[in-house]
C-alpha positions as CSV (number, residue, x, y, z in Angstrom):
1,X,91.9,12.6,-126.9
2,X,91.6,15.5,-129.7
3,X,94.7,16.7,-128.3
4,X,96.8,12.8,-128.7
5,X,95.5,12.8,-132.7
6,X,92.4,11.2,-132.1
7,X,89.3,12.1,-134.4
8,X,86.7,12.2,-131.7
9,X,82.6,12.4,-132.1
10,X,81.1,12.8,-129.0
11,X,77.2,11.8,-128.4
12,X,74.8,13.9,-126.1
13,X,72.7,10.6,-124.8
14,X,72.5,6.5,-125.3
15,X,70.0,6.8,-128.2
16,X,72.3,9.4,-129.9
17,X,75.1,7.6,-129.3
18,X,73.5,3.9,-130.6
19,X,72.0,5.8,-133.6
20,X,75.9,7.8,-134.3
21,X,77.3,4.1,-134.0
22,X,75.2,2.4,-136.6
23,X,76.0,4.9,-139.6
24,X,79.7,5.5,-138.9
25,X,83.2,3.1,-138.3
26,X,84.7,3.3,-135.1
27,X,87.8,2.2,-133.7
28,X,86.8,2.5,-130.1
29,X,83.6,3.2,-128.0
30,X,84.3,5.1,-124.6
31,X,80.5,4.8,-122.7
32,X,79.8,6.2,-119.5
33,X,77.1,4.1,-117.4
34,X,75.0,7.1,-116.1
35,X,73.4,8.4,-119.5
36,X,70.1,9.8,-120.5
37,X,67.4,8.1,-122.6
38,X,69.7,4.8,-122.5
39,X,71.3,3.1,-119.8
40,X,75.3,2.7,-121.0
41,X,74.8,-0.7,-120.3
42,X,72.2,-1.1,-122.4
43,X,74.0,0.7,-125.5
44,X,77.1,-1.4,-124.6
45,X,75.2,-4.5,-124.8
46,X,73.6,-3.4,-128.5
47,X,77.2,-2.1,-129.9
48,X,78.6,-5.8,-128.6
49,X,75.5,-7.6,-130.8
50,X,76.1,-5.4,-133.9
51,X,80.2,-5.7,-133.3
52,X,81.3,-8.5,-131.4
53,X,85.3,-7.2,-132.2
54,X,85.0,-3.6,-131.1
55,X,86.5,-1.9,-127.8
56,X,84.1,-1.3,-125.5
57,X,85.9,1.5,-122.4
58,X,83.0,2.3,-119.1
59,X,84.1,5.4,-118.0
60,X,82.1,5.9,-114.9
61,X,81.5,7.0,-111.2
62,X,80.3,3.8,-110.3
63,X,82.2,1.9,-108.2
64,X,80.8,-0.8,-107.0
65,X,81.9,-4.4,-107.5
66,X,78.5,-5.8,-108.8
67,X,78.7,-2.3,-111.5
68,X,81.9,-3.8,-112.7
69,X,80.9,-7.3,-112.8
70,X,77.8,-6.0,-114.8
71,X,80.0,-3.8,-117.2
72,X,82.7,-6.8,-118.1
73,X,79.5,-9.5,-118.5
74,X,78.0,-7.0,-121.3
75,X,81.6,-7.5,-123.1
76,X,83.5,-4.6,-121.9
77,X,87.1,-4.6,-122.9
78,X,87.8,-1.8,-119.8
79,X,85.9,-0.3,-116.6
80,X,87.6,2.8,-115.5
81,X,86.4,4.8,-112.5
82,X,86.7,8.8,-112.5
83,X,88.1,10.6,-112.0
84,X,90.9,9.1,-114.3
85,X,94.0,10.3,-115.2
86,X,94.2,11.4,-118.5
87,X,97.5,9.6,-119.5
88,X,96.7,5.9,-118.1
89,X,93.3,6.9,-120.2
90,X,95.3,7.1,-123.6
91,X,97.6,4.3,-122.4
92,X,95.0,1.7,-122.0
93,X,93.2,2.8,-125.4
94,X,96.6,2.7,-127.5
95,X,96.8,-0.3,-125.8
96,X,93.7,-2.4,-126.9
97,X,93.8,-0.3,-130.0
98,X,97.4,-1.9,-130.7
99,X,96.2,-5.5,-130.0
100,X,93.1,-5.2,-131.9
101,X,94.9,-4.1,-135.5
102,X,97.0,-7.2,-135.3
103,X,93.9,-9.2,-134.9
104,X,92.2,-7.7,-137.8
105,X,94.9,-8.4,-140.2
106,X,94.0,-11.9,-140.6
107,X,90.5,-13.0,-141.7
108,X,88.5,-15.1,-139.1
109,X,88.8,-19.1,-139.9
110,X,85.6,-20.6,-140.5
111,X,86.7,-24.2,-141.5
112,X,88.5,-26.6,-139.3
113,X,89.9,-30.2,-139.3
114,X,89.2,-32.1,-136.0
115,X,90.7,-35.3,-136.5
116,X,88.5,-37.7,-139.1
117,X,85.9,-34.5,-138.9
118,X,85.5,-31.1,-141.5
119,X,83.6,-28.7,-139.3
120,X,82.7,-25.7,-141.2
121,X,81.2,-22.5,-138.6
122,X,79.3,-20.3,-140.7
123,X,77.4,-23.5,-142.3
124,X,77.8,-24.9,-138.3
125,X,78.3,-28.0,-140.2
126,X,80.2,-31.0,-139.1
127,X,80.9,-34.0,-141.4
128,X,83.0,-37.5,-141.8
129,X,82.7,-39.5,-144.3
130,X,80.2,-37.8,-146.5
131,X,77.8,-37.6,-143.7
132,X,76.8,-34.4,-141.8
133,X,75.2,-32.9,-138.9
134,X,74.0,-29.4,-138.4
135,X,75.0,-28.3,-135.2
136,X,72.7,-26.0,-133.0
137,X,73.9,-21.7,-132.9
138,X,75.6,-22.8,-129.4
139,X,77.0,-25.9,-130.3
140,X,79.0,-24.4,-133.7
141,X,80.0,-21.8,-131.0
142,X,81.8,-23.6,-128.6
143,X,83.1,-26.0,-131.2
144,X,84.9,-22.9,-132.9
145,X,85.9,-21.9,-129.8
146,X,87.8,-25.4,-129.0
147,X,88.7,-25.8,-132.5
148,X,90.3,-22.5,-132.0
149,X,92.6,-23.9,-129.2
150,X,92.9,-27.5,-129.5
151,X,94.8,-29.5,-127.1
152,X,95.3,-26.0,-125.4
153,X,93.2,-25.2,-122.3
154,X,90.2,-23.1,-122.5
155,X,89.0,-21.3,-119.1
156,X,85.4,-21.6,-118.4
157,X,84.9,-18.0,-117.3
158,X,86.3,-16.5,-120.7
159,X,83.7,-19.6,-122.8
160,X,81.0,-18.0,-120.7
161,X,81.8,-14.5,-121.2
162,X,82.0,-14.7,-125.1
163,X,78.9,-17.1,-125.4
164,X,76.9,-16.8,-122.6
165,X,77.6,-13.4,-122.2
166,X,77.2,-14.1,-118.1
167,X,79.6,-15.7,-115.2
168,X,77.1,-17.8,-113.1
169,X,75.9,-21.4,-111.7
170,X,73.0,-21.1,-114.8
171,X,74.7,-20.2,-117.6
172,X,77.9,-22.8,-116.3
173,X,75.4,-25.8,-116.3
174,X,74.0,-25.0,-119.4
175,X,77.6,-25.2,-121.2
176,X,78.4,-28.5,-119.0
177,X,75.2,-29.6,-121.1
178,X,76.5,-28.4,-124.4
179,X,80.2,-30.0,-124.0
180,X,78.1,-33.3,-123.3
181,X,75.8,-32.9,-126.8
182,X,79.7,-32.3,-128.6
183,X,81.0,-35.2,-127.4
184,X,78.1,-37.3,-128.8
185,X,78.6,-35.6,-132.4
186,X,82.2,-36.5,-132.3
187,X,82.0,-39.9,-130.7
188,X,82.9,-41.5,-133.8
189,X,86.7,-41.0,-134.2
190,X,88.2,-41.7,-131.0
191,X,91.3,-39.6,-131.3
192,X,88.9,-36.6,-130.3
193,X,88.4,-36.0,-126.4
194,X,86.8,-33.4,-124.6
195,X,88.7,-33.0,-121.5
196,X,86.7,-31.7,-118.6
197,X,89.6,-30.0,-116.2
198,X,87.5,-29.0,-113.1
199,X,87.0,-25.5,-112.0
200,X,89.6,-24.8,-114.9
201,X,88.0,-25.4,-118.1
202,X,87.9,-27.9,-120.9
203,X,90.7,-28.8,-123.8
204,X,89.4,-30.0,-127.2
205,X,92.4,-32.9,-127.4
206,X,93.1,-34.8,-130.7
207,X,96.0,-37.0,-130.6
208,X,97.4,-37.0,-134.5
């Protein structure tokens, strides 16, 4: 990577490495699983809570399905098995690097118009009419997250992943029960639906 023009800092353990992430800007973190004093999952899992937008790489010997599984549901971008070759290494990170600079160019939205509704994220505020509700952490959440696509589809699995942080029968009921508390706080203009596809995902529709 020193080689390709990258400006590298390389960490001896987990605990070195979460205490080198919290005083310094990164671009990219590159963890291996297998680590003393912390678990790479672990560190991975406390990087992804201090910065929900940074690339997070595995670089590991371990193979097995249920690793990777475990890897992706911490909010891994990558999980790359060694031995790697070098080259596919520096493709793949020029290549989420490349994506993630457009992304940062534009400052994240925090308030949306959902027909007759204001919502507003960071106050996870939703109001008509000079009335308001304060929605719950999880609720504002995966109202962004439709308001974000409306009348697009939005795959259960990737909802879970960025909310729930897990892919299972728990964590799907519990959104199931979230999408049915949204509906009740938006009952009142009925050009809003929350369109339940099956085994698909859900589309925030408003018909202008």
């Amino acid at each position: 990577l020193s080689l390709n023009g990258f400006e590298v800092v390389h960490t001896k353990d987990g605990v070195d490495g979460w205490n080198t992430f919290r005083h310094h800007h990164f671009d990219i973190c590159v963890l291996d699983i297998m680590m003393p004093k912390r678990y790479g999952l672990e560190l991975a899992d406390q990087i992804r809570k201090e910065n929900k937008n940074i690339p997070i790489f595995f670089l590991t010997s371990k193979a097995r399905k249920d690793d990777m599984l475990q890897g992706y549901n911490t909010g891994a971008d990558d999980y790359i098995i060694k031995p790697v070759d070098a080259d596919i290494l520096l493709h793949k990170i020029k290549a989420i690097l490349k994506r993630t600079e457009k992304t940062e160019i534009a400052p994240e939205q925090d308030e949306y118009n959902i027909g007759r509704y204001k919502f507003s994220y960071s106050a996870r505020a939703l109001s008509m009419n000079g009335e308001k509700e304060v929605l719950s952490p999880k609720e504002a959440e995966l109202l962004k997250e439709f308001c974000a696509n409306k009348n697009q589809l939005v795959k259960r699995e990737d909802i879970l992943r960025k909310i729930w942080k897990e892919v299972n029968y728990f964590t799907g009921r519990s959104m199931d029960v979230y999408v049915v508390k949204l509906r009740k706080h938006l009952q009142n203009d009925t050009s809003i639906s929350i369109i339940n596809l099956p085994k698909s995902g859900y589309i925030l529709e408003v018909k202008e």
